[in-house]
MARFILUM-726349 format. One line per field, with one value per atom (N, C-alpha, C): residue in one letter; x, y, z; residue number from 1. Coordinates in steps of 0.05 Angstrom, whole numbers. Example, Ala and Ser with C-alpha at 12.3 -4.5 7.8 and 13.67 -1.06 7.14 Angstrom:
r (A,A,A,S,S,S)
xx (264,246,264,257,273,258)
yy (-114,-90,-66,-45,-21,1)
zz (156,156,156,142,143,157)
k (1,1,1,2,2,2)
This chain:
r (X,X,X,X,X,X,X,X,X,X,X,X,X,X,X,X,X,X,X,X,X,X,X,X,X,X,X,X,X,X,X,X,X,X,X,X,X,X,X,X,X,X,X,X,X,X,X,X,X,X,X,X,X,X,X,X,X,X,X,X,X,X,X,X,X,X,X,X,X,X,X,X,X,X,X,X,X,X,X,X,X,X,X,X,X,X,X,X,X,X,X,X,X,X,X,X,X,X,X,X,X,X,X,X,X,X,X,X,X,X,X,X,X,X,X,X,X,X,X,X,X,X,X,X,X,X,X,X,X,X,X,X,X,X,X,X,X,X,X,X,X,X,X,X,X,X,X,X,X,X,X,X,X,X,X,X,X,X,X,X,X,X,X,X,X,X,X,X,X,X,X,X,X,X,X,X,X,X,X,X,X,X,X,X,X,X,X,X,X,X,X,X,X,X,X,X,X,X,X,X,X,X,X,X,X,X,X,X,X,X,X,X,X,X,X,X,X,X,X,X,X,X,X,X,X,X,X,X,X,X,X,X,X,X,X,X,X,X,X,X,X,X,X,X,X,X,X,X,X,X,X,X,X,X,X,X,X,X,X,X,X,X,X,X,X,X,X,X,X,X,X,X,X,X,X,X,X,X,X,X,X,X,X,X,X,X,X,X,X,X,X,X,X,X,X,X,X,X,X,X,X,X,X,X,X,X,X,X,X,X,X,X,X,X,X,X,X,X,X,X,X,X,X,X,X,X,X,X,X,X,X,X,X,X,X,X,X,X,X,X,X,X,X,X,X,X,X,X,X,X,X,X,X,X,X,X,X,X,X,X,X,X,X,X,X,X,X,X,X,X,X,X,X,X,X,X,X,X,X,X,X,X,X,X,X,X,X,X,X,X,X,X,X,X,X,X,X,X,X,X,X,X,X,X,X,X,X,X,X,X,X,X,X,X,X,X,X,X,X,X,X,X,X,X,X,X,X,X,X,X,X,X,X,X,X,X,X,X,X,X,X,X,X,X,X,X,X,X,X,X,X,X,X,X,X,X,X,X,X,X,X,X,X,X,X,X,X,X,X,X,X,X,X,X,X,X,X,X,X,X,X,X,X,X,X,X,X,X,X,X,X,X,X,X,X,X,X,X,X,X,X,X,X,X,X,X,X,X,X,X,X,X,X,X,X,X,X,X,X,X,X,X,X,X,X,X,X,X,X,X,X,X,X,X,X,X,X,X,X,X,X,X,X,X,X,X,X,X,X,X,X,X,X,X,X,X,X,X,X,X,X,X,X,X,X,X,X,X,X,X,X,X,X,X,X,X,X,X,X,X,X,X,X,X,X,X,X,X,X,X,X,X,X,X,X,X,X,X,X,X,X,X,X,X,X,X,X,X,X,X,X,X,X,X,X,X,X,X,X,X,X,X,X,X,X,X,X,X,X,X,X,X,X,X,X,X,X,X,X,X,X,X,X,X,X,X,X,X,X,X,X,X,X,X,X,X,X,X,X,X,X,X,X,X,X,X,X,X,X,X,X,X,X,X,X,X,X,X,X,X,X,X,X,X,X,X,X,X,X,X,X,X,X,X,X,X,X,X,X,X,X,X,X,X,X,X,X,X,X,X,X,X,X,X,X,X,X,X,X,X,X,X,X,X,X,X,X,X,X,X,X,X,X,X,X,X,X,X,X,X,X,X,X,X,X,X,X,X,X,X,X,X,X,X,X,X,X,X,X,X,X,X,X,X,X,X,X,X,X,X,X,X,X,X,X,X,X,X,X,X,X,X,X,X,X,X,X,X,X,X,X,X,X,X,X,X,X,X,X,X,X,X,X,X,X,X,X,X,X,X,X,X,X,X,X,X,X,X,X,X,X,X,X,X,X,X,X,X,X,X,X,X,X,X,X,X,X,X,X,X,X,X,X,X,X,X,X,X,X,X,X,X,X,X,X,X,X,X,X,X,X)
xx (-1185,-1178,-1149,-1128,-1111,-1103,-1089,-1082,-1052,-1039,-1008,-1003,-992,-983,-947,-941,-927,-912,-888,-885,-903,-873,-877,-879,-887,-889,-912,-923,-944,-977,-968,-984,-996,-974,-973,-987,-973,-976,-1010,-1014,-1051,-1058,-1054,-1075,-1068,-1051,-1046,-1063,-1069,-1086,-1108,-1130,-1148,-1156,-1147,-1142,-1144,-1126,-1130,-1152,-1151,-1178,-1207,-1205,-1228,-1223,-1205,-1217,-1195,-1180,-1161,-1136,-1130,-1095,-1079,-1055,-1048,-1010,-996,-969,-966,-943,-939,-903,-898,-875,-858,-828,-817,-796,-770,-751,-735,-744,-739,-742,-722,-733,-745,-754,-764,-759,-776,-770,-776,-794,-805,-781,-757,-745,-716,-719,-697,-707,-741,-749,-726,-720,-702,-729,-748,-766,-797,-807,-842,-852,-861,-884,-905,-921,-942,-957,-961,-979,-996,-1018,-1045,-1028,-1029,-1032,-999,-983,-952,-954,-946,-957,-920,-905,-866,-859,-848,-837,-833,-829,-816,-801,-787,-757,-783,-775,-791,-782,-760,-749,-762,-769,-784,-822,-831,-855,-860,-838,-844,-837,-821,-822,-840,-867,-885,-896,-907,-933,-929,-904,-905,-900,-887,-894,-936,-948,-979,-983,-971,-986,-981,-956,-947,-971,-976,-988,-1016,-1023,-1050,-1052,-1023,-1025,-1009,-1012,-994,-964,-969,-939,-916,-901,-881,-851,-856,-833,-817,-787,-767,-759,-758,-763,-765,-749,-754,-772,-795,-810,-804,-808,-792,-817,-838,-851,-881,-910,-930,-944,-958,-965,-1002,-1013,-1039,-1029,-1044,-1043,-1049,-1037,-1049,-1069,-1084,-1110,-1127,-1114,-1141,-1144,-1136,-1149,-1134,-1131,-1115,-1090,-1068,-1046,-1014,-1002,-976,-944,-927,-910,-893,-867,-848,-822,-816,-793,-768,-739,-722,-712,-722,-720,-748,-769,-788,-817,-838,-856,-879,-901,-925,-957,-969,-999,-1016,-1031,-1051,-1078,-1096,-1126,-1126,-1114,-1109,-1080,-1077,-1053,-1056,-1033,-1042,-1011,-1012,-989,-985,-955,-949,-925,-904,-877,-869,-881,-881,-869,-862,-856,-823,-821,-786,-783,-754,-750,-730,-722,-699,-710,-699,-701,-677,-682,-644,-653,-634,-629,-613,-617,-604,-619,-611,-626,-632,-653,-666,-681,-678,-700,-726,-740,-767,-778,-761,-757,-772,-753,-761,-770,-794,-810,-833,-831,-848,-833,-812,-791,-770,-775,-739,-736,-746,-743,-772,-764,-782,-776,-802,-803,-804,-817,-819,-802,-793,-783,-806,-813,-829,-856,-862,-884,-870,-844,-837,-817,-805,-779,-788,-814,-819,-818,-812,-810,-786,-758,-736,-721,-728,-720,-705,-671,-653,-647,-649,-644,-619,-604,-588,-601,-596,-616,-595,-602,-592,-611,-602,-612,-592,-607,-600,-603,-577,-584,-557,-558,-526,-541,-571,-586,-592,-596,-619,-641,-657,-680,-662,-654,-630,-628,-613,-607,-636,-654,-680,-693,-684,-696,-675,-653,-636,-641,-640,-645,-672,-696,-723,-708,-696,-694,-669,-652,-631,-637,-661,-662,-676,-680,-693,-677,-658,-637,-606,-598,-581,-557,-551,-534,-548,-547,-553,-529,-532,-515,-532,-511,-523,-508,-515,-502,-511,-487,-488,-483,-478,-476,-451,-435,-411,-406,-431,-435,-411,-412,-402,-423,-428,-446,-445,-470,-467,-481,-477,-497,-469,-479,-473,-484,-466,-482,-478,-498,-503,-490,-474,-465,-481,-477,-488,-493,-491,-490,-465,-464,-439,-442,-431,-430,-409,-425,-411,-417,-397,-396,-388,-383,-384,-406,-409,-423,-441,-465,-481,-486,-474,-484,-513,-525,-550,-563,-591,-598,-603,-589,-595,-617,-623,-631,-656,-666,-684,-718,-732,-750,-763,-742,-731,-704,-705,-669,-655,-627,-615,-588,-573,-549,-546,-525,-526,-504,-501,-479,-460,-435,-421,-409,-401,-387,-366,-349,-320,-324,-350,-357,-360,-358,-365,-385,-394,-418,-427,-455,-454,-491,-493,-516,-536,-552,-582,-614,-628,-647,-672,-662,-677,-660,-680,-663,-689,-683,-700,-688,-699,-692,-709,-680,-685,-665,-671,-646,-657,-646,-649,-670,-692,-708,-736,-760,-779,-801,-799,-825,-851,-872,-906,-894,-896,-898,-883,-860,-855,-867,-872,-891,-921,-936,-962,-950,-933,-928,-929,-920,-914,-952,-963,-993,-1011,-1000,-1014,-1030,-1025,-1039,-1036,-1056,-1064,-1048,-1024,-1013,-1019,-1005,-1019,-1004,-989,-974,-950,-940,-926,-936,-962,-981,-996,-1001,-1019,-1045,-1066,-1096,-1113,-1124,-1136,-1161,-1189,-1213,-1217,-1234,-1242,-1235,-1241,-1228,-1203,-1196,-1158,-1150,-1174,-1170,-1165,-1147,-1130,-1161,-1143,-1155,-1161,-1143,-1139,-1151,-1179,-1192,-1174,-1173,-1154,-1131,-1128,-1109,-1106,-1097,-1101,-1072,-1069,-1045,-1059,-1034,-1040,-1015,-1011,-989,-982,-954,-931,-944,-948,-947,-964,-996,-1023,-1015,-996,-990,-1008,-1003,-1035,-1009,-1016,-993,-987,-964,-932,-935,-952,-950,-960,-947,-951,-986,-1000,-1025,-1051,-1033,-1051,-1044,-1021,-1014,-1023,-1035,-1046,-1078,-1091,-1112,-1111,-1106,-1103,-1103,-1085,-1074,-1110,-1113,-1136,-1159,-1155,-1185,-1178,-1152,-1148,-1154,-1142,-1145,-1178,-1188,-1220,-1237,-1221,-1231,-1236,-1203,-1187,-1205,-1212,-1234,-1254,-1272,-1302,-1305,-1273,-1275,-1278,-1257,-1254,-1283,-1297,-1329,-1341,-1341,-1355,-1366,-1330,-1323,-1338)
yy (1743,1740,1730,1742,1732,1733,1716,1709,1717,1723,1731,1712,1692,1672,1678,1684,1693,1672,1651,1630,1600,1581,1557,1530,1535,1514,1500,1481,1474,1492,1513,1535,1542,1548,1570,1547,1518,1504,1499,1496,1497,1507,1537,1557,1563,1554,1557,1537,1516,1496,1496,1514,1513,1542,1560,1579,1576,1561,1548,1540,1519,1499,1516,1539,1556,1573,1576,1593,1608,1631,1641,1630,1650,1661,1658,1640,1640,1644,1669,1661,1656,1645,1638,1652,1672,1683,1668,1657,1643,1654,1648,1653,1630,1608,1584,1564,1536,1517,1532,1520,1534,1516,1509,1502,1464,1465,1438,1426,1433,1416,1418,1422,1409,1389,1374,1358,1330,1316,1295,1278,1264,1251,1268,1263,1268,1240,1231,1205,1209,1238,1239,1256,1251,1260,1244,1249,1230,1228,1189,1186,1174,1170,1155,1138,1115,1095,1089,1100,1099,1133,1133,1164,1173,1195,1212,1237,1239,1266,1292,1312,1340,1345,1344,1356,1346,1320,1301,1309,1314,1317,1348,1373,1397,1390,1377,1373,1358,1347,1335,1347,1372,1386,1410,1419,1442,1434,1403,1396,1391,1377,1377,1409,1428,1451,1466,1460,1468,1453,1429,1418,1428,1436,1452,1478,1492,1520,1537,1541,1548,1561,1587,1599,1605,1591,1589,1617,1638,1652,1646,1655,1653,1690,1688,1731,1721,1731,1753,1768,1768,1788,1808,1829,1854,1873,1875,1891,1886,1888,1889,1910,1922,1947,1954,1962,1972,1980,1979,1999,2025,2044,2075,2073,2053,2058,2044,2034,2022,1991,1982,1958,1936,1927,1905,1921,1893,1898,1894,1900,1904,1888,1864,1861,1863,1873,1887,1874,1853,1827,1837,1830,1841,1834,1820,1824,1831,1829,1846,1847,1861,1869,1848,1842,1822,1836,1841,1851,1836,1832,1817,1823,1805,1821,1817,1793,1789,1778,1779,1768,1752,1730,1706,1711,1706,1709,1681,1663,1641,1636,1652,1652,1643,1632,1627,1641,1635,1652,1651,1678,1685,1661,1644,1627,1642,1662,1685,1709,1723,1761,1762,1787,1805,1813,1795,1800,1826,1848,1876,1895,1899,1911,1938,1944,1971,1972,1951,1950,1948,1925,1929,1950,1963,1988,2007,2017,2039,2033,2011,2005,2028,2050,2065,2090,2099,2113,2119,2116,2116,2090,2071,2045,2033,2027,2025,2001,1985,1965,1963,1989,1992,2017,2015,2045,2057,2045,2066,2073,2065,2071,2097,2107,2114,2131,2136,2148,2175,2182,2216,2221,2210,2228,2226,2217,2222,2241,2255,2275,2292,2289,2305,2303,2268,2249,2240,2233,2209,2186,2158,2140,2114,2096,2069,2037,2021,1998,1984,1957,1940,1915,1902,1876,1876,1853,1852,1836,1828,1819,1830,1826,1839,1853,1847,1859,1892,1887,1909,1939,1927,1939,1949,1937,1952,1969,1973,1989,2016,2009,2031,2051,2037,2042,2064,2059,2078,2099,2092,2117,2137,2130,2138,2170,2177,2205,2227,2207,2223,2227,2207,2213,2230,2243,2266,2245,2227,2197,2173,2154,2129,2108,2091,2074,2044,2033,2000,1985,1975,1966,1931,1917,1892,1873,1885,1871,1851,1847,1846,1816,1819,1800,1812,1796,1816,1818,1843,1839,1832,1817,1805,1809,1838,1858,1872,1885,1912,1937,1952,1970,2005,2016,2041,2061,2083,2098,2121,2117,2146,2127,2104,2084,2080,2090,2072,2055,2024,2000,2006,2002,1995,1960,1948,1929,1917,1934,1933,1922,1904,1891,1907,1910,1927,1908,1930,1923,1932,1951,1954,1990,1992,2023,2032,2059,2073,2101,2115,2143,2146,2168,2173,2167,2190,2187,2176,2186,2166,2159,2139,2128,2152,2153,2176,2161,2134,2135,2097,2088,2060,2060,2040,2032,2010,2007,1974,1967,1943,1931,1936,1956,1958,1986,1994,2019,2048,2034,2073,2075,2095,2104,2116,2115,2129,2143,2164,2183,2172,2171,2165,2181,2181,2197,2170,2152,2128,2099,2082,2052,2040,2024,2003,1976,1965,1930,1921,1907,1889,1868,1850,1831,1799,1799,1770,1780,1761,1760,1777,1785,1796,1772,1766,1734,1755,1730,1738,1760,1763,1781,1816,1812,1831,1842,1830,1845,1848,1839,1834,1871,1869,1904,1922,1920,1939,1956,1926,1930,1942,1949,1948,1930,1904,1889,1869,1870,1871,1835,1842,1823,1822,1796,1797,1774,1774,1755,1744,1757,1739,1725,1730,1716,1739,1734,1749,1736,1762,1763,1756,1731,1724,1714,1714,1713,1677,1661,1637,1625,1651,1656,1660,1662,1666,1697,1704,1739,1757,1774,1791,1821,1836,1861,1885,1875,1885,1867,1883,1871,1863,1831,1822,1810,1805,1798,1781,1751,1729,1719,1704,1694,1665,1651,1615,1611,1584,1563,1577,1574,1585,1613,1634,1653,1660,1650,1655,1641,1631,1612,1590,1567,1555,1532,1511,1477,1495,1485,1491,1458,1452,1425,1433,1410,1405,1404,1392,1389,1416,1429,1450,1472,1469,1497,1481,1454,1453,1457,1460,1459,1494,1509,1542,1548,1541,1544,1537,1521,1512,1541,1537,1555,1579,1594,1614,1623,1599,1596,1605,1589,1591,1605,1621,1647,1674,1671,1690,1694,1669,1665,1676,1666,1674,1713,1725,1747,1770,1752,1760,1761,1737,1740,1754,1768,1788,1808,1821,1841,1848)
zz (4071,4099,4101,4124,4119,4146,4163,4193,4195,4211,4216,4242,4241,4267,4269,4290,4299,4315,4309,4332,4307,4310,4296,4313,4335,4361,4354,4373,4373,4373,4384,4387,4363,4352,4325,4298,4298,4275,4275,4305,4309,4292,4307,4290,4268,4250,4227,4209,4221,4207,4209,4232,4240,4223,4215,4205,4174,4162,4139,4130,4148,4138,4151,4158,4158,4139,4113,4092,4096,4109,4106,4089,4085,4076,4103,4108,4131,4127,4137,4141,4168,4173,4195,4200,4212,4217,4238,4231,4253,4247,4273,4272,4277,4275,4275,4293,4304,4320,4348,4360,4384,4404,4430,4454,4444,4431,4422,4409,4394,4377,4404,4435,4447,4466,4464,4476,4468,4476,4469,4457,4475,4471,4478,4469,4471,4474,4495,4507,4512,4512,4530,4505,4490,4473,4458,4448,4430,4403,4404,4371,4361,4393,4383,4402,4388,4408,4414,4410,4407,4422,4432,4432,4409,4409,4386,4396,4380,4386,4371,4399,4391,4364,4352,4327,4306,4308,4286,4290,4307,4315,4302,4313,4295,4270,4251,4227,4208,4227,4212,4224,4242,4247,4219,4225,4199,4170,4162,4134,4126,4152,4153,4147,4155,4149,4119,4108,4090,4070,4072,4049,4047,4066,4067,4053,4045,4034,4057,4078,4101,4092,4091,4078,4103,4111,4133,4115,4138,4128,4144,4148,4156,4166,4186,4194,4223,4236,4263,4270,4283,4283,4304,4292,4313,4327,4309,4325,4312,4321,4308,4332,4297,4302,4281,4292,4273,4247,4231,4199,4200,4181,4192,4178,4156,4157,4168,4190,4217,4206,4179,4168,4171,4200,4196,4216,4214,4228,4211,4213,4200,4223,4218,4231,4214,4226,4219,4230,4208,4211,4210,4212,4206,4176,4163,4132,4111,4132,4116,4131,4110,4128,4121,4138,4135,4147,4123,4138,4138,4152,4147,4171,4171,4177,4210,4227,4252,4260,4285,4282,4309,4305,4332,4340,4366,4386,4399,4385,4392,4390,4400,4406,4428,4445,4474,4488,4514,4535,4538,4543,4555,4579,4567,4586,4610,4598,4623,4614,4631,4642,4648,4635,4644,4673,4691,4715,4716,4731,4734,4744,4777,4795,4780,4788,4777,4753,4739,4710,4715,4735,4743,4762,4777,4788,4778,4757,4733,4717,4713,4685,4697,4668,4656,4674,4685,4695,4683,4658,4640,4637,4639,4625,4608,4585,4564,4555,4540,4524,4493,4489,4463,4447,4428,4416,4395,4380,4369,4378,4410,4425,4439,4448,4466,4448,4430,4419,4421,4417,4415,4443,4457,4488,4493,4482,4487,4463,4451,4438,4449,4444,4445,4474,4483,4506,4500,4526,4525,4535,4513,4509,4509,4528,4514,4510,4500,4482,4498,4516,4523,4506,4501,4479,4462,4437,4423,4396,4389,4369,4350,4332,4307,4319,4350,4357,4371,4380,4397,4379,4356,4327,4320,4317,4308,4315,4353,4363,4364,4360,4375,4341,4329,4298,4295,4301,4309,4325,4346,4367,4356,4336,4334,4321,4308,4291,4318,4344,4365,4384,4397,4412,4410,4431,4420,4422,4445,4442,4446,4438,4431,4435,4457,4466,4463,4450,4454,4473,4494,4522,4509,4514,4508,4532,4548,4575,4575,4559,4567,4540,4529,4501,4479,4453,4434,4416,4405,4389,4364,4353,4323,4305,4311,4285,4276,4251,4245,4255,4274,4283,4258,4263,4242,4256,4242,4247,4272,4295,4302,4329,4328,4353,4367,4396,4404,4422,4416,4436,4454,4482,4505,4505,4519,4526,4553,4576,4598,4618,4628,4646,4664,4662,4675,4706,4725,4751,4766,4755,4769,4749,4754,4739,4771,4763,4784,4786,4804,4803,4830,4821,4843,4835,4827,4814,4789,4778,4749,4744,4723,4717,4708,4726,4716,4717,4716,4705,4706,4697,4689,4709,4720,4736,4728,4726,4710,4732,4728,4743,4753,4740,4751,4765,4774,4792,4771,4747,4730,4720,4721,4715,4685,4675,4647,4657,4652,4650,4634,4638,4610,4624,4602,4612,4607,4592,4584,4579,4584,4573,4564,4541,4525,4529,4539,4536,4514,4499,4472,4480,4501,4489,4483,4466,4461,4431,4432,4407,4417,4409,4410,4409,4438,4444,4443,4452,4452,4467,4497,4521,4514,4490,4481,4461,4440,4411,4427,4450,4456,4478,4495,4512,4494,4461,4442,4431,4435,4423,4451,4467,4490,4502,4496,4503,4533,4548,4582,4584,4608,4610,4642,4661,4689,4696,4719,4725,4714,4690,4669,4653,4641,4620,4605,4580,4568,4572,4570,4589,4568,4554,4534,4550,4537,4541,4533,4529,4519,4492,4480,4453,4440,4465,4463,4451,4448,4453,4463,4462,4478,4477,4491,4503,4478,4453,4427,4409,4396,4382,4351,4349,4330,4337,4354,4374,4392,4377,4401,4409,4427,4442,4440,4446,4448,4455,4476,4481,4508,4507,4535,4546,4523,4533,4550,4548,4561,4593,4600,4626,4623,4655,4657,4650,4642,4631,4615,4615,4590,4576,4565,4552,4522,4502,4491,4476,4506,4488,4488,4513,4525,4501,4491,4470,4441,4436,4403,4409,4434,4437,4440,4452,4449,4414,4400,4378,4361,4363,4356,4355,4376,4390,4381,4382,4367,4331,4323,4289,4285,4293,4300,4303,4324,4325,4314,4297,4288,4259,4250,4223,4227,4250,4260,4263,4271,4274,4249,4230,4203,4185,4189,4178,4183,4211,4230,4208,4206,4195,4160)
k (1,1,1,2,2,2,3,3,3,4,4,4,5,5,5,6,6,6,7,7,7,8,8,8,9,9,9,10,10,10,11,11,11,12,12,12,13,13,13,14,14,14,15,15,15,16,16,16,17,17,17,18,18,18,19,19,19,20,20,20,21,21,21,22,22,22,23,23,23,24,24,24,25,25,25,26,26,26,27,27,27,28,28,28,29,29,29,30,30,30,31,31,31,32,32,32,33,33,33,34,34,34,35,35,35,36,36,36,37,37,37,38,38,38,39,39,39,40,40,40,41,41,41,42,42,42,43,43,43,44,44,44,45,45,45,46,46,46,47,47,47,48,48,48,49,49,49,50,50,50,51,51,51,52,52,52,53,53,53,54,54,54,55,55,55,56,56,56,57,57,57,58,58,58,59,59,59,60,60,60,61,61,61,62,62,62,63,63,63,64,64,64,65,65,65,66,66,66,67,67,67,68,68,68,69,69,69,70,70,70,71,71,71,72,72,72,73,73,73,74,74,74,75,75,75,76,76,76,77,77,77,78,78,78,79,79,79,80,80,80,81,81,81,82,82,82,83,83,83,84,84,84,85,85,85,86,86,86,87,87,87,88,88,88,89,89,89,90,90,90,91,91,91,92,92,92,93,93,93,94,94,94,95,95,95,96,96,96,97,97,97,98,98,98,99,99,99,100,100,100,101,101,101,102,102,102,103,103,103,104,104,104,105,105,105,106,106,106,107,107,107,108,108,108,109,109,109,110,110,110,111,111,111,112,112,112,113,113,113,114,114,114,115,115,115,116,116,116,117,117,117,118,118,118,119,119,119,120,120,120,121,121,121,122,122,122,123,123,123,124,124,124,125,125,125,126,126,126,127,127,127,128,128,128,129,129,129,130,130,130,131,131,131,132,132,132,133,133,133,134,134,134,135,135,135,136,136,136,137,137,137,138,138,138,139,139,139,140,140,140,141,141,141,142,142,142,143,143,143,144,144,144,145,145,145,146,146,146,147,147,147,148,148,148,149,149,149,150,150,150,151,151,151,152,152,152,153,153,153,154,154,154,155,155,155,156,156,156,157,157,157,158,158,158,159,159,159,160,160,160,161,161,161,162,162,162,163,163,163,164,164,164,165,165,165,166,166,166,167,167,167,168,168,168,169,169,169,170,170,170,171,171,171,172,172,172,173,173,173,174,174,174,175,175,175,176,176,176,177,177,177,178,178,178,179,179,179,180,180,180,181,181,181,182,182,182,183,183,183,184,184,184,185,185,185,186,186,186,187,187,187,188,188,188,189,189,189,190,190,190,191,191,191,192,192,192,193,193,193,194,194,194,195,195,195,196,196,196,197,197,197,198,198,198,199,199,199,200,200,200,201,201,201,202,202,202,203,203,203,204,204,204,205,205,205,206,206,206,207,207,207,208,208,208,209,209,209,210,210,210,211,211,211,212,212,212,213,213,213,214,214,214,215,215,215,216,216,216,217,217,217,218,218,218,219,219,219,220,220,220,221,221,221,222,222,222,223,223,223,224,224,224,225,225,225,226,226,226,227,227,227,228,228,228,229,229,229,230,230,230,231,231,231,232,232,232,233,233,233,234,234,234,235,235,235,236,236,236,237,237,237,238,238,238,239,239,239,240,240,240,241,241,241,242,242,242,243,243,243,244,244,244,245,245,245,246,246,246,247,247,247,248,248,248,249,249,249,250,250,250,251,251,251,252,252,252,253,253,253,254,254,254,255,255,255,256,256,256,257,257,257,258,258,258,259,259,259,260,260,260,261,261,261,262,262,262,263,263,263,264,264,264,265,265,265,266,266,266,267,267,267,268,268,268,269,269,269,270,270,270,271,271,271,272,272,272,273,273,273,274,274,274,275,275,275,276,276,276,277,277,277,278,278,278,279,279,279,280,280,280,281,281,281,282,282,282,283,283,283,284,284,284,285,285,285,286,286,286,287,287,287)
């Protein structure tokens, strides 16, 4: 049995221990500190009778997990996806790949959105979330990749052997990738997506225009709400749609903490995290 936790928050360290100590193989994929290590102080939690600095509190939830066996990688996670032999799920980091038998969703929630009239407009109109859900329908498209990250780069990267041009629009960032030949960065400030029925051109700020037949938003990192759209998995309000069980709509597939909505606290995301680990085991025995 082996668990894929996604997200090193309170969420994630849960179900990594609950997970553990139910018999699993447990990695836990992070991209590092999270929302918990810019709390200055933590007062309102069981079991400190002193405050404590979030930074010190994640550094003794994930050394407790480490000592348990708890394999903490260091990876980006860019996309999770089924196995082509059905057995299990496969995430696909930007330095490497992790399979394992379920996977738990605990990256918490996007604290911003790319503000830019016309993106919620045209979602599922020429604006896309995913690239390797979506790259075979722009074949011998003009295509662009919103973003200036390692997640940006990954996608434009899938779409690049299907699009006839491939633009990475950075929004007026610089980017801090290497980009691959066959990509060209604009860096011009996007003022709004335009078109009729579907997106048919990008608009910038200084009034010029560029044609596309598609756009992917990648910016920033790949949270729950993004790797959970990739799996098709039923989101509603700005939360992912988990059952009691913290089970998503995709058998194998749980969410915990920020992302599910409901308190953004601390105690509400080790008690999810919990119930997920828990689950994630009970499902694995099923099997």
């Amino acid at each position: 049995m082996h668990v894929i936790i996604i997200g090193s928050g309170p969420a994630g360290v849960s179900a990594a221990l609950y997970a553990r100590r139910g018999g699993a193989d447990v990695t836990v994929v992070t991209k590092g500190a999270g929302a918990l290590r810019a709390a200055e102080l933590v007062e309102n939690y069981y079991g400190f009778d002193v405050p404590i600095t979030g930074a010190e509190l994640e550094r003794r939830s994930i050394a407790g997990a480490k000592r348990l066996g708890v394999v903490f990688a260091m990876d980006e996670a860019m996309s999770v996806l089924p196995r082509d032999d059905g057995q299990g799920f496969r995430v696909e980091g930007g330095r490497s790949a992790y399979e394992g038998d379920t996977v738990i969703l605990a990256a918490g929630a996007s604290r911003s959105m790319l503000s830019v009239p016309g993106l919620q407009e045209f979602e599922g109109r020429g604006v896309s979330f995913c690239a390797i859900c979506d790259a075979f329908f722009y074949r011998g498209k003009n295509v662009a990749v919103i973003g200036a990250g390692d997640y940006a780069l990954h996608e434009a990267e899938i779409l690049l052997p299907h699009a006839a041009r491939l633009t990475l629009l950075t929004n007026g960032a610089a980017p801090d990738i290497r980009v691959s030949d066959g990509i060209t960065v604009e860096q011009r400030v996007i003022s709004r997506i335009a078109g009729t029925r579907r997106v048919e051109r990008i608009v910038f700020d200084d009034g010029t225009e560029m044609t596309v037949d598609g756009i992917f938003l990648a910016s920033g990192t790949a949270g729950s709400f993004e790797l959970a759209r990739k799996l098709g998995v039923l989101q509603r309000d700005g939360k992912i749609v988990v059952d009691a069980q913290m089970e998503t709509n995709v058998p194998g597939i749980y969410a915990a903490g920020d992302c599910t909505g409901g308190l953004l606290q601390i105690a509400k995301a080790v008690y999810e995290g919990a119930a997920a680990g828990l689950a994630a085991v009970r499902h694995l025995r099923r099997q």
